[in-house]
Every structure is written in C-alpha cells, then in structure tokens.
N, C-alpha and C positions, 0 to 999 in steps of 0.2 A: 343751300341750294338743293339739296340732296332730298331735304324734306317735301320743298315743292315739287318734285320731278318723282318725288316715289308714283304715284298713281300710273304715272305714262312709264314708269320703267315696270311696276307689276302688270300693267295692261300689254305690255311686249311692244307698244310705241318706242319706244328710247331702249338703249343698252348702256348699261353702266360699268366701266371696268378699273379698277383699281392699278395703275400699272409705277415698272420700276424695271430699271436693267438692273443688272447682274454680272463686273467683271470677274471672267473668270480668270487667276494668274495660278504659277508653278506652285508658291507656298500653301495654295488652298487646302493641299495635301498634309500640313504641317498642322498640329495644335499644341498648341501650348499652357505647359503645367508644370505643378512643381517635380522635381525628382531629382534622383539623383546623379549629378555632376558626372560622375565615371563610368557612368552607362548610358550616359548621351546619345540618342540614334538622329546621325543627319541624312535625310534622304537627297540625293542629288539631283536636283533641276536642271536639266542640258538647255532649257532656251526659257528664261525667264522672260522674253520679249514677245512671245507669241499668249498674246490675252484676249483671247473673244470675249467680246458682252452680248449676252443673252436678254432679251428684248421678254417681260412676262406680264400678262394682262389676269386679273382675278374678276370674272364676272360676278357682280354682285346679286344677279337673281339666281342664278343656277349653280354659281359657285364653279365651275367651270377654269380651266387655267391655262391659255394659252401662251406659251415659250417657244423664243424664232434665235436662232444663232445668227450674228451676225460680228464682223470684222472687229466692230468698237462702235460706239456710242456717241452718234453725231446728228445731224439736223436730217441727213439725206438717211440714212437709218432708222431714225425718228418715224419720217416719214413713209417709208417704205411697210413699217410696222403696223401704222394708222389706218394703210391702204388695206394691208391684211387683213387686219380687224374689220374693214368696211367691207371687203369680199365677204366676211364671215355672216355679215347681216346685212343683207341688200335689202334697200328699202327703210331700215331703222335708222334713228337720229343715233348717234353717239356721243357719250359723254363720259369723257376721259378725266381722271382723279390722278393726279401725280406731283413729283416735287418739282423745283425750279431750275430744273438745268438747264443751261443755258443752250443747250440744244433740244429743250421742250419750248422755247420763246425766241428760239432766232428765224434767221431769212425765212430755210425752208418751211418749216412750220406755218412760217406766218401767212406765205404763199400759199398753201395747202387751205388753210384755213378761209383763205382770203377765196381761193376757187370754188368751195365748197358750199359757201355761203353768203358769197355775192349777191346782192339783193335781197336778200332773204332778211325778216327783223328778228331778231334774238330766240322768240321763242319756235322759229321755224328752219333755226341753224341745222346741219345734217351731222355737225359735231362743233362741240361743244366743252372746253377745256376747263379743267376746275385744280386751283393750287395747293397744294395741302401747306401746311403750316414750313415756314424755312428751318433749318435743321431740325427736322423731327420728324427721324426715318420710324421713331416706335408709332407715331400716329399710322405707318402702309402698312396694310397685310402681308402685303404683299413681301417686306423685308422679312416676316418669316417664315415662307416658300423658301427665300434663298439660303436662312440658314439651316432648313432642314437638307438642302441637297450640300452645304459646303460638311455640315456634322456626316450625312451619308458618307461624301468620298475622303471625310479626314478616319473615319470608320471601317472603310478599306482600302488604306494607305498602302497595305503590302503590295496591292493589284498593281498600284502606279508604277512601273518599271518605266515611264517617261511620260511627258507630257499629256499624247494622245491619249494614254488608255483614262487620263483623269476627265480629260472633254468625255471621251466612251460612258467613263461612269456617270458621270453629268447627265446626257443625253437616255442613258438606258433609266435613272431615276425618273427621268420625265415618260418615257416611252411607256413606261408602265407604272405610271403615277403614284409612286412610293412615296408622294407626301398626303398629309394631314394639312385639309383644310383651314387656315386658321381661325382662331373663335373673336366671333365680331365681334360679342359683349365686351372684349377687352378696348377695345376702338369706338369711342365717342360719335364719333362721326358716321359710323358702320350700323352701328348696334339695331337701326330699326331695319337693319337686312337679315334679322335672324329667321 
C-alpha cells in the first residue's frame, strides 16, 4: 500500500504516520540484569495501578513524532488521537500504519471512520487504516521511540522518588525530543521513506 501512496504522501496530499501506544507502569523504572544477590536495590512503587498510555505517531515524511498522554488505551482514546492528528493536517488525507488492537478495529473507530468517509470510494478516504503484520512489534518504528524513553527513565532511576516524577521524566524526554529517530532501512516496509 505504502508503495502506491508514496507519490501523494511526498507530494503533501496524504500524511503518513507510523503509530503505537505506550503503557506507561511503576516498574518502568526497574531494569533487569544479572548481579549480585546481596546487593539487590528494590525501589518502591506506591501506586502500581496508576498507568497512562501514551498515544505516539512517527511521520514518515518528515520524521516528526507526535506523543498525547492519555488515561489508557481504548476505542474513545483511539479516537480522540486520530482527531488530533487530523487537526494537525487539515485538508490532508491520512493514513495510519499500526498493529491490531482491538481498540484500533472496534465501534468507535469504525464510526469515525464510517463519518469520515462516508460516500467517498477508497481512494478519496480522508483516512485511511493500514495493519501491520499480528505480533510483530519489531516491524513499528515506532516501538523504538518507546524503548528509548523507557532506557531514558530506567537511566534515571534515582530521580524516581514516586510515580509522578517517572511520567515528569517521560514527558520532559518528549518536551525536548531526546530521542533518535529510528533508522527505516531496518524496517521493510519503511525503507523507501529514507
């Protein structure tokens, strides 16, 4: 799909974004290795129940990275994310690349989809959904966006005196874009976006 659609995505007709949440929990702070037993360090987690997922889109012509906090990771989320990304390019077609959660294919989605493009035949959709392969988070870019920022806050572990200040670190890596692009020639699917 991606082949046919390059022309109208380098011509700024269409937008293409790579997307994937990102829960964030208490252990993100933790990494695990070998050492030694008697000098074990456990850091304590007061609210392991409190997990945002983080909503992340990777533009594939400009490389661009947009990440939205939200509760968790659901259909009415989904779509709230979709809408952002549509504010972001009014007037462009959109075509979203992601995996198969069942909140990328349920009601609300399918409703959004259904308003969007109502009448319209295929190639005149204002967005446009594309599935990447089922368990095969190595085919998104996008999965390593997430684990540069989870290496980040397991990197300044000490900072984490609770929960908040790990979302803090989360949200200041994006603020000021402390990650690395990832390289599409590693990604099949990507590669003719170099």
């Amino acid at each position: 799909m991606l082949a046919q659609v390059k022309t109208k995505i380098d011509s700024g007709e269409w937008v293409a974004y790579v997307l994937d949440e990102c829960h964030l929990q208490g252990d993100e702070i933790c990494g695990y290795l070998w050492g030694d037993k008697k000098n074990r360090q456990i850091i304590k987690v007061t609210n392991d129940r409190d997990r945002p997922t983080y909503y992340g889109g990777l533009n594939l012509k400009d490389k661009s990275f947009v990440v939205a906090p939200y509760d968790r990771g659901n259909g009415l989320n989904t779509v709230q994310f979709v809408e952002h990304l549509k504010k972001l390019h009014p007037e462009k077609k959109l075509l979203l690349i992601w995996d198969g959660a069942s909140y990328h294919r349920g009601k609300e989605m399918k409703q959004l989809l259904s308003s969007e493009n109502q009448g319209k035949s295929s190639e005149d959709w204002s967005i446009t959904c594309c599935l990447l392969p089922a368990y095969a988070p190595e085919e998104n870019p996008v999965e390593a966006i997430w684990l540069q920022v989870k290496n980040f806050i397991r990197r300044f572990h000490y900072l984490c005196q609770n929960f908040s200040m790990t979302k803090r670190l989360f949200q200041l890596f994006f603020d000021y874009q402390l990650f690395n692009i990832p390289n599409l020639e590693k990604y099949d699917a990507f590669v003719q976006f170099i």
